[in-house]
PDB file of N, CA, C and O in Angstrom:
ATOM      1  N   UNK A   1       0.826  -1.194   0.000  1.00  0.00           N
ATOM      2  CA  UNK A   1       0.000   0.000   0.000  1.00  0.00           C
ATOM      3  C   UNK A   1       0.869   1.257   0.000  1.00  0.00           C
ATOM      4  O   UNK A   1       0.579   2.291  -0.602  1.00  0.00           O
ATOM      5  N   UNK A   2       2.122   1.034   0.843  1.00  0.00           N
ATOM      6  CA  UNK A   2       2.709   2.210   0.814  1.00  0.00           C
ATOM      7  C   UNK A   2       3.572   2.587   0.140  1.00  0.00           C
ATOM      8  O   UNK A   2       4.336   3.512   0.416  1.00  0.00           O
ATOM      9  N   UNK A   3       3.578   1.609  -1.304  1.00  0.00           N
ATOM     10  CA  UNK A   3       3.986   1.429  -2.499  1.00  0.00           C
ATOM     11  C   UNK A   3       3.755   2.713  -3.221  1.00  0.00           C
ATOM     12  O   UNK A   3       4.444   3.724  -3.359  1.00  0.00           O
ATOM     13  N   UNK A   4       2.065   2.211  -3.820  1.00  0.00           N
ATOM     14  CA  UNK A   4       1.216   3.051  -4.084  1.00  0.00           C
ATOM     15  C   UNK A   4       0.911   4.643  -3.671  1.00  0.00           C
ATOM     16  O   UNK A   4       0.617   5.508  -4.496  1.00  0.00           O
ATOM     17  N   UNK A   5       1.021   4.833  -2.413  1.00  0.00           N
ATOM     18  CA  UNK A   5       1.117   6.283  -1.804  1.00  0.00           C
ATOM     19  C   UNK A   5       1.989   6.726  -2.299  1.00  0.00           C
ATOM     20  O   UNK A   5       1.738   7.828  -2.787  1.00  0.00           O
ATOM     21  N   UNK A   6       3.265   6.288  -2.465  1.00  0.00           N
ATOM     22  CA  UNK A   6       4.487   7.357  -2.949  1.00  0.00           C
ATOM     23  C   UNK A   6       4.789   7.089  -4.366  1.00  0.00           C
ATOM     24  O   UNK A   6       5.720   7.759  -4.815  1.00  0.00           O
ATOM     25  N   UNK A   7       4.239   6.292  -5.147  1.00  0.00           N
ATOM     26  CA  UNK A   7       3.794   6.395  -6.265  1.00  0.00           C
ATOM     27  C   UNK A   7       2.834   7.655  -6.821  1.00  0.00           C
ATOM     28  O   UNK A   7       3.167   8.572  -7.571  1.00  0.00           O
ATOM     29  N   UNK A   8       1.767   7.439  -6.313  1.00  0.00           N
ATOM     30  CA  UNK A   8       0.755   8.789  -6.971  1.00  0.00           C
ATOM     31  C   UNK A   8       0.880  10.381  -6.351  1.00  0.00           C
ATOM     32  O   UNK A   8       0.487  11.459  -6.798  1.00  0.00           O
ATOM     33  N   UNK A   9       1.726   9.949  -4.924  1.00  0.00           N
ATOM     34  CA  UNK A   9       2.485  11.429  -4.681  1.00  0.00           C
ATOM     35  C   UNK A   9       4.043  11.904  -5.531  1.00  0.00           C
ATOM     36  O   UNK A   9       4.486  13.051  -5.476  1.00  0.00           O
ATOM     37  N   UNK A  10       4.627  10.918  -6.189  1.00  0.00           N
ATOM     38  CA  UNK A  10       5.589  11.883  -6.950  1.00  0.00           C
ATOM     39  C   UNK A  10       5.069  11.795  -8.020  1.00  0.00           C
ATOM     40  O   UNK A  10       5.947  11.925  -8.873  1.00  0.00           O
ATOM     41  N   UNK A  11       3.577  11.560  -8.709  1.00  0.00           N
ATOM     42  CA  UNK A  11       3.219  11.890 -10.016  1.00  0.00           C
ATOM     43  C   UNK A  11       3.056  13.286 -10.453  1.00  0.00           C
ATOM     44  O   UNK A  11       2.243  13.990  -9.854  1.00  0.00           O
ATOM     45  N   UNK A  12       3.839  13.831 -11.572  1.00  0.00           N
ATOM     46  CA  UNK A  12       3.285  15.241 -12.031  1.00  0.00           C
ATOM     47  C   UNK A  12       2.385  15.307 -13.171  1.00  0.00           C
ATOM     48  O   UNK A  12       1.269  15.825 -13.154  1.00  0.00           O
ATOM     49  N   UNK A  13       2.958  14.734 -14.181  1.00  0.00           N
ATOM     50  CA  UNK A  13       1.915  14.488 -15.511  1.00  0.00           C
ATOM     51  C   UNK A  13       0.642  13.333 -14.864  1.00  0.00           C
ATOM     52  O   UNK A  13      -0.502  13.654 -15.187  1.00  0.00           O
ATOM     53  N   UNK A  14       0.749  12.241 -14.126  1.00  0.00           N
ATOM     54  CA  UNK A  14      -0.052  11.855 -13.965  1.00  0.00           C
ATOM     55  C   UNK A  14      -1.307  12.074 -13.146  1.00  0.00           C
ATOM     56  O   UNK A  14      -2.475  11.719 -13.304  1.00  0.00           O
ATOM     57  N   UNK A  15      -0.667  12.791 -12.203  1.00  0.00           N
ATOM     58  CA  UNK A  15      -1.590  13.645 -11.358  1.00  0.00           C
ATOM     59  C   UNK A  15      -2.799  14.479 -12.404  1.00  0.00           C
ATOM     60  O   UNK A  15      -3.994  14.562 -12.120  1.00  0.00           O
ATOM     61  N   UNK A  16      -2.201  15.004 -13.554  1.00  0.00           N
ATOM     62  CA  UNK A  16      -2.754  15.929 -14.095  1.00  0.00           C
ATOM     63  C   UNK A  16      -4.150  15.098 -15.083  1.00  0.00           C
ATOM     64  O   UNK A  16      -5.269  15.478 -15.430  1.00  0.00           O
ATOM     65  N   UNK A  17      -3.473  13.996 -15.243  1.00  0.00           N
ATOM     66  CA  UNK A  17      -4.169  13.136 -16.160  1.00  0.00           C
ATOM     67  C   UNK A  17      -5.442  12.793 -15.318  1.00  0.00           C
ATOM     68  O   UNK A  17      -6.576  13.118 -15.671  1.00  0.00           O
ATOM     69  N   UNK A  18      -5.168  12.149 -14.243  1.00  0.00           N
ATOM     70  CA  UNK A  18      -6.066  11.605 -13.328  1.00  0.00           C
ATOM     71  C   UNK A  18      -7.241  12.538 -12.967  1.00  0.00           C
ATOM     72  O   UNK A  18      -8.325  12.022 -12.693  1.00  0.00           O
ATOM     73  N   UNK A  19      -7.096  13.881 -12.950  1.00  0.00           N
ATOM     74  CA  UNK A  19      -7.799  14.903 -12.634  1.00  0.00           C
ATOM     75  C   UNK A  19      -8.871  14.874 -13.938  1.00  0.00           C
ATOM     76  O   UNK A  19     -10.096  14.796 -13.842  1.00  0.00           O
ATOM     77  N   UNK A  20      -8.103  14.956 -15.153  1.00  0.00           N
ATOM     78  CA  UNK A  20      -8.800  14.924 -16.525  1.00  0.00           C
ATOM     79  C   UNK A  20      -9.888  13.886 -16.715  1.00  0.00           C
ATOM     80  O   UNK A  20     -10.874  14.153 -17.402  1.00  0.00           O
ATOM     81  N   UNK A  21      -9.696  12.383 -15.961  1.00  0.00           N
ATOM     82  CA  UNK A  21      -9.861  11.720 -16.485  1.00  0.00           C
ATOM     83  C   UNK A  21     -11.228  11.638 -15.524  1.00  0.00           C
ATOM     84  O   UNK A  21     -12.232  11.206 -16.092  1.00  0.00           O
ATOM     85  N   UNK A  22     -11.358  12.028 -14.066  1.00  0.00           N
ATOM     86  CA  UNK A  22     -12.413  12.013 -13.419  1.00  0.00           C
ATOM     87  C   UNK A  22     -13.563  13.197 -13.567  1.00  0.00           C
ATOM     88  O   UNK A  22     -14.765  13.238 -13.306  1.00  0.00           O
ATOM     89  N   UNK A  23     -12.550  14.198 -14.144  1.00  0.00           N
ATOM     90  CA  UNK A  23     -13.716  15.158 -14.688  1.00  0.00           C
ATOM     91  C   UNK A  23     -14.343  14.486 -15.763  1.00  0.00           C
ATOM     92  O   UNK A  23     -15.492  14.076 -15.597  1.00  0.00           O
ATOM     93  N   UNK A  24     -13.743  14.304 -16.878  1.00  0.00           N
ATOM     94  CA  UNK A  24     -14.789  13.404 -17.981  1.00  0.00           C
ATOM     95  C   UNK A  24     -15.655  12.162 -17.650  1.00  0.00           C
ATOM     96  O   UNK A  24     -16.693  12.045 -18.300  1.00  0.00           O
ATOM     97  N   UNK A  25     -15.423  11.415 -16.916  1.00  0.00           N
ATOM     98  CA  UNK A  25     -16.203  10.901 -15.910  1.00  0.00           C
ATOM     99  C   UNK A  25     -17.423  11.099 -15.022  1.00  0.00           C
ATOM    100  O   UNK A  25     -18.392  10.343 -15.090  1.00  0.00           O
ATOM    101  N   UNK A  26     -17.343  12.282 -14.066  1.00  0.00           N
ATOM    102  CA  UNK A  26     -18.538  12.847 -14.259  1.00  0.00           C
ATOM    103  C   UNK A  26     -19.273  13.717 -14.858  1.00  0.00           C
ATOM    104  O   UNK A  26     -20.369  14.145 -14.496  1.00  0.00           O
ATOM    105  N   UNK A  27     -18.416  14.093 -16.172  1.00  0.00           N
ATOM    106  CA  UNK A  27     -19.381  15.186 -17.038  1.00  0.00           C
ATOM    107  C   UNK A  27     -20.671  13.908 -18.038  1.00  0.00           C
ATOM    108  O   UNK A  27     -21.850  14.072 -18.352  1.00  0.00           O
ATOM    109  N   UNK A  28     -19.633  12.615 -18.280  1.00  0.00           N
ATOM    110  CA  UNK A  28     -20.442  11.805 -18.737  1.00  0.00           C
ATOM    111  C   UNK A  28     -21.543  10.983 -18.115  1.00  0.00           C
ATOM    112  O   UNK A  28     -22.603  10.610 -18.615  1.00  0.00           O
ATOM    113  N   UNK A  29     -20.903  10.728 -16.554  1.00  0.00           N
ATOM    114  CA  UNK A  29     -22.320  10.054 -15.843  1.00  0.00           C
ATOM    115  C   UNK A  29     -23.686  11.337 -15.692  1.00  0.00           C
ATOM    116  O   UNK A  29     -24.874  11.015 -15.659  1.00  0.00           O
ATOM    117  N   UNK A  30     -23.278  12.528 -15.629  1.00  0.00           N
ATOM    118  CA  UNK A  30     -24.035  13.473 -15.865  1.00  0.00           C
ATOM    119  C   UNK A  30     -25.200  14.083 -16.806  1.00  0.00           C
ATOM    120  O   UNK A  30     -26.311  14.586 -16.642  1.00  0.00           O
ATOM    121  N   UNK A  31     -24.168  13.700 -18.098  1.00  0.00           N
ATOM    122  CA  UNK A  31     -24.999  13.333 -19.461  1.00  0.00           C
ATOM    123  C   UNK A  31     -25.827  12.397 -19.758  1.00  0.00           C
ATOM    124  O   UNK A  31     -26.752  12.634 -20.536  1.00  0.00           O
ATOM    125  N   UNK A  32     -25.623  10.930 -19.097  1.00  0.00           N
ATOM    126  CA  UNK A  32     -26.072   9.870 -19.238  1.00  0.00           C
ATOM    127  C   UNK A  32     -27.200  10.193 -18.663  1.00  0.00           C
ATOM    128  O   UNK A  32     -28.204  10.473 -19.318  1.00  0.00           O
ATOM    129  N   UNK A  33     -27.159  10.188 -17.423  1.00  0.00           N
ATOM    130  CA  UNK A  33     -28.121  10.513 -16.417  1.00  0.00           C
ATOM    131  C   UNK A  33     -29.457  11.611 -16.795  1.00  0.00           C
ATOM    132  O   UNK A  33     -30.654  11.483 -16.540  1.00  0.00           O
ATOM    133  N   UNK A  34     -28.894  12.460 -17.337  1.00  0.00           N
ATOM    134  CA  UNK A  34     -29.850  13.524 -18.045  1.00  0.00           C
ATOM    135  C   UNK A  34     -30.827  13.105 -18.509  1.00  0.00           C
ATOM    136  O   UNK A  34     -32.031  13.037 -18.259  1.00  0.00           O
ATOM    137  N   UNK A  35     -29.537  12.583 -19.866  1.00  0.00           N
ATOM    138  CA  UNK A  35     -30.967  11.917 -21.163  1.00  0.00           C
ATOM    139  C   UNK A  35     -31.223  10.541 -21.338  1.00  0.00           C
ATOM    140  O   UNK A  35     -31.760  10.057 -22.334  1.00  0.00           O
ATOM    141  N   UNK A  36     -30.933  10.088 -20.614  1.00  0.00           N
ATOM    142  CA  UNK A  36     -31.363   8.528 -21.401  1.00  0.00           C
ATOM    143  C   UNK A  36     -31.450   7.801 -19.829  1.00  0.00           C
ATOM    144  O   UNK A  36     -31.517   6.573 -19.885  1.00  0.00           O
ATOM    145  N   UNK A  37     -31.459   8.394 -18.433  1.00  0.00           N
ATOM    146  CA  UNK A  37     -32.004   7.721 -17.563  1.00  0.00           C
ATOM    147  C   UNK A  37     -33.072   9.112 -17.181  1.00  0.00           C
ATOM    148  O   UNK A  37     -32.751   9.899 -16.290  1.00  0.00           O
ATOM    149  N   UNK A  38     -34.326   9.272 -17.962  1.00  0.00           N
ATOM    150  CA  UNK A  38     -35.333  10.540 -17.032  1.00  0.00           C
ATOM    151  C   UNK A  38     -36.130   9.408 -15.307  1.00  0.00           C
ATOM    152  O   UNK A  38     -36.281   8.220 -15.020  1.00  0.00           O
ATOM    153  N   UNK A  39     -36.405  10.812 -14.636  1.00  0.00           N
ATOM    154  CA  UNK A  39     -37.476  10.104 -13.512  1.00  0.00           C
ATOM    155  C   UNK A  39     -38.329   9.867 -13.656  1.00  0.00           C
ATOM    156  O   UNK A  39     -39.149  10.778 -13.771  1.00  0.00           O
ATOM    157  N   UNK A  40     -38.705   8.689 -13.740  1.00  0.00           N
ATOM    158  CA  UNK A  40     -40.787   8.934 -14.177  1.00  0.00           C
ATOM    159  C   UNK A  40     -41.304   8.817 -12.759  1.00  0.00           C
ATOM    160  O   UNK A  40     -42.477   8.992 -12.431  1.00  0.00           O
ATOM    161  N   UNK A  41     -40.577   8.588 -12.175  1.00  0.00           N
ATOM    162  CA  UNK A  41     -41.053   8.152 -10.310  1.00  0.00           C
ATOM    163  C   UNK A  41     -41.437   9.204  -9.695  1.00  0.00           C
ATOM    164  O   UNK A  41     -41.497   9.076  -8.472  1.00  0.00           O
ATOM    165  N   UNK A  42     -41.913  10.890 -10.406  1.00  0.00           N
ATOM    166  CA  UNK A  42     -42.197  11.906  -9.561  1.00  0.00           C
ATOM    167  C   UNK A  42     -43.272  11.767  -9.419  1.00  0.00           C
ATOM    168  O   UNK A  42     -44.004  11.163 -10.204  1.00  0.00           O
ATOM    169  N   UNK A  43     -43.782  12.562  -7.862  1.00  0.00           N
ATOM    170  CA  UNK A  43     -44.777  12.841  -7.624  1.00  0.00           C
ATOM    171  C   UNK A  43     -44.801  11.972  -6.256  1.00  0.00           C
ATOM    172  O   UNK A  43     -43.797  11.561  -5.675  1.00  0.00           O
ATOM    173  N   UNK A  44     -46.073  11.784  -5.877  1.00  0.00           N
ATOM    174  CA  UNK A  44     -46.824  11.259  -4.343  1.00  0.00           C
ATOM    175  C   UNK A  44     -46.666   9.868  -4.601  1.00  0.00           C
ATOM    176  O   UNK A  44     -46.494   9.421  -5.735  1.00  0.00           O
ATOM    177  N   UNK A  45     -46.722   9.166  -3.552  1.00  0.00           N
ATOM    178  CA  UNK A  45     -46.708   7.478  -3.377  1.00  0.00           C
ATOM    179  C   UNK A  45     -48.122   7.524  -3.944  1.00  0.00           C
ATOM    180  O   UNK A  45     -48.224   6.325  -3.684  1.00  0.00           O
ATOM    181  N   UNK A  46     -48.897   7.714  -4.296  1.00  0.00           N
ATOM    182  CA  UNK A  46     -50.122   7.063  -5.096  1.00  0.00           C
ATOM    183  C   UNK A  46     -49.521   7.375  -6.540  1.00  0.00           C
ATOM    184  O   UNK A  46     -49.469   6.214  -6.947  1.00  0.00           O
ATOM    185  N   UNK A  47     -49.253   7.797  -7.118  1.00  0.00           N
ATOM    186  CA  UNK A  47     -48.779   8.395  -8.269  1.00  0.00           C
ATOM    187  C   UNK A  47     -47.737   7.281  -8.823  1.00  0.00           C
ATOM    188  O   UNK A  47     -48.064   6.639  -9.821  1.00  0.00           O
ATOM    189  N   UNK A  48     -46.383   7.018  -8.140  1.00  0.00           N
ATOM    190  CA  UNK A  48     -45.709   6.170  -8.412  1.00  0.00           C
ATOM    191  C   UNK A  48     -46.791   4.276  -8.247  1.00  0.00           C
ATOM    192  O   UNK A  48     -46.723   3.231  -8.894  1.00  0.00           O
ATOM    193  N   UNK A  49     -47.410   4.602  -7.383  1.00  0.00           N
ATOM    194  CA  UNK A  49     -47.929   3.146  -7.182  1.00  0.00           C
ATOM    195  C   UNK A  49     -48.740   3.144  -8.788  1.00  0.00           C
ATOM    196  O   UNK A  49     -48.336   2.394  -9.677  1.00  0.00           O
ATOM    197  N   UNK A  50     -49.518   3.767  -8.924  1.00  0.00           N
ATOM    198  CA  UNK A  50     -50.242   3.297 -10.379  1.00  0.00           C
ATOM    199  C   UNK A  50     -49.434   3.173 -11.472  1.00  0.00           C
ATOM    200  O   UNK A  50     -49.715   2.388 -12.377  1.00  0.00           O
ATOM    201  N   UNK A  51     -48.715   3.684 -11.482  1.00  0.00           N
ATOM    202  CA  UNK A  51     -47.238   3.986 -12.712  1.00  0.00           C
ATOM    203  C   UNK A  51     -46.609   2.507 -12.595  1.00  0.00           C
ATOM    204  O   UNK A  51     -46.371   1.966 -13.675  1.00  0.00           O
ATOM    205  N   UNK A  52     -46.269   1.685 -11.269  1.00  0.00           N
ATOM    206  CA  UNK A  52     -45.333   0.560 -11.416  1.00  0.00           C
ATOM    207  C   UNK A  52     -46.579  -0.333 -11.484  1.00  0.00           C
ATOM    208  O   UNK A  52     -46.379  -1.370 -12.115  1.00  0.00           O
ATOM    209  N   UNK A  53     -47.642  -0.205 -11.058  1.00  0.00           N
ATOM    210  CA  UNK A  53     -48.529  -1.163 -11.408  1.00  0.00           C
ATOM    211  C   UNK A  53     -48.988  -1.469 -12.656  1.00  0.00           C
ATOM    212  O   UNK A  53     -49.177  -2.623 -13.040  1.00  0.00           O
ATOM    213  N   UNK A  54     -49.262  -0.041 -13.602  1.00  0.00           N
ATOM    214  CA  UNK A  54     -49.816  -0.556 -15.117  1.00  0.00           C
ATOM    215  C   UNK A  54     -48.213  -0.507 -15.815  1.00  0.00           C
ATOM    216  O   UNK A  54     -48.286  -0.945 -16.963  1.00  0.00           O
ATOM    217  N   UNK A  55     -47.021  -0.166 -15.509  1.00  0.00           N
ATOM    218  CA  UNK A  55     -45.714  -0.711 -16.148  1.00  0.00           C
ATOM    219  C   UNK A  55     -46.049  -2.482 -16.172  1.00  0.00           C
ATOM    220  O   UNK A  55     -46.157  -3.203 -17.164  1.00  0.00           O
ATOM    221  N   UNK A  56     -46.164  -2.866 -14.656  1.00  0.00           N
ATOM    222  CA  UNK A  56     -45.995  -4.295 -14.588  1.00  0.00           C
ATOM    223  C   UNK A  56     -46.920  -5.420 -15.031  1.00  0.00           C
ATOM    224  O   UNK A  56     -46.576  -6.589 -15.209  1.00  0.00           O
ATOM    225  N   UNK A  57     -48.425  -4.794 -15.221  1.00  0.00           N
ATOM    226  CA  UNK A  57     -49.573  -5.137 -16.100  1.00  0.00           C
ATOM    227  C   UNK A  57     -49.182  -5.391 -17.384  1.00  0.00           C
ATOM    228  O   UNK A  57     -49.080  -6.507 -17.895  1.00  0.00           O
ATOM    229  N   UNK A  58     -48.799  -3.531 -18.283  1.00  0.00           N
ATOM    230  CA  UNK A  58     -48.532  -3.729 -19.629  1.00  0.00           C
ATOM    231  C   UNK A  58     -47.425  -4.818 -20.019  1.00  0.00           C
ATOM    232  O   UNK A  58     -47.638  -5.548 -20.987  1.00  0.00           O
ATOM    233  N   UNK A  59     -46.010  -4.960 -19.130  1.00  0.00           N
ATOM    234  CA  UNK A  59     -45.289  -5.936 -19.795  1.00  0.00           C
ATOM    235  C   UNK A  59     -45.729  -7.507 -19.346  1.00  0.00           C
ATOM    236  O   UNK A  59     -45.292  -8.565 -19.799  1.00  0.00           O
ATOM    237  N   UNK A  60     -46.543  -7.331 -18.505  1.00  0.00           N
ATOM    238  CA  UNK A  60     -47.026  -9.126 -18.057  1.00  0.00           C
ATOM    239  C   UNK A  60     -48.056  -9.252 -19.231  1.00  0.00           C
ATOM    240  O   UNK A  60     -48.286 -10.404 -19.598  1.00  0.00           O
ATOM    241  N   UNK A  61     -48.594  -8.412 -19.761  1.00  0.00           N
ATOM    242  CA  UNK A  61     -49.798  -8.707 -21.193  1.00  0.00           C
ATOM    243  C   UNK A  61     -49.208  -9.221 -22.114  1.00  0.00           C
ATOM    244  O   UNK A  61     -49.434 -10.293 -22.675  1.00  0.00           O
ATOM    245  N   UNK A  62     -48.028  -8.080 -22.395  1.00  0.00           N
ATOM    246  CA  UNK A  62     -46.840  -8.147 -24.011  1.00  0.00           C
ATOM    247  C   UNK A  62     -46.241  -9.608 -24.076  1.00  0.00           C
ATOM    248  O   UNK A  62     -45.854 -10.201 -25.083  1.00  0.00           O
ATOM    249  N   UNK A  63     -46.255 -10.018 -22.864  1.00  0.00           N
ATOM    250  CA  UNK A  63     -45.319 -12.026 -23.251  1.00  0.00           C
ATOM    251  C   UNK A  63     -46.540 -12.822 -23.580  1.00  0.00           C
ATOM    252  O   UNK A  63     -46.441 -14.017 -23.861  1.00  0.00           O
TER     253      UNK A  63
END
């Protein structure tokens, strides 16, 4: 372990990389998250209850 510690403490270019690489990281879970995971779960517990109920209706019909 204490390999590793003085490994990523004398990094200079890598330090820099690592920084790069977690920003693009969450700029993309960010993006993802945006558009292609929306909430449909808003609103009141009655609201979500009818929503997972006719979800789980419509795909138990479709097989």
């Amino acid at each position: 372990m204490r390999f590793y510690i003085d490994g990523f403490r004398g990094m200079t270019l890598g330090r820099t990389l690592w920084c790069i690489i977690l920003i693009k990281l969450i700029i993309i879970f960010a993006v993802l998250k945006a558009f292609f995971f929306p909430a449909y779960l808003k609103g009141d517990e009655e609201e979500k209850g009818k929503l997972v109920s006719s979800e789980l209706t419509t795909r138990q019909a479709g097989k």
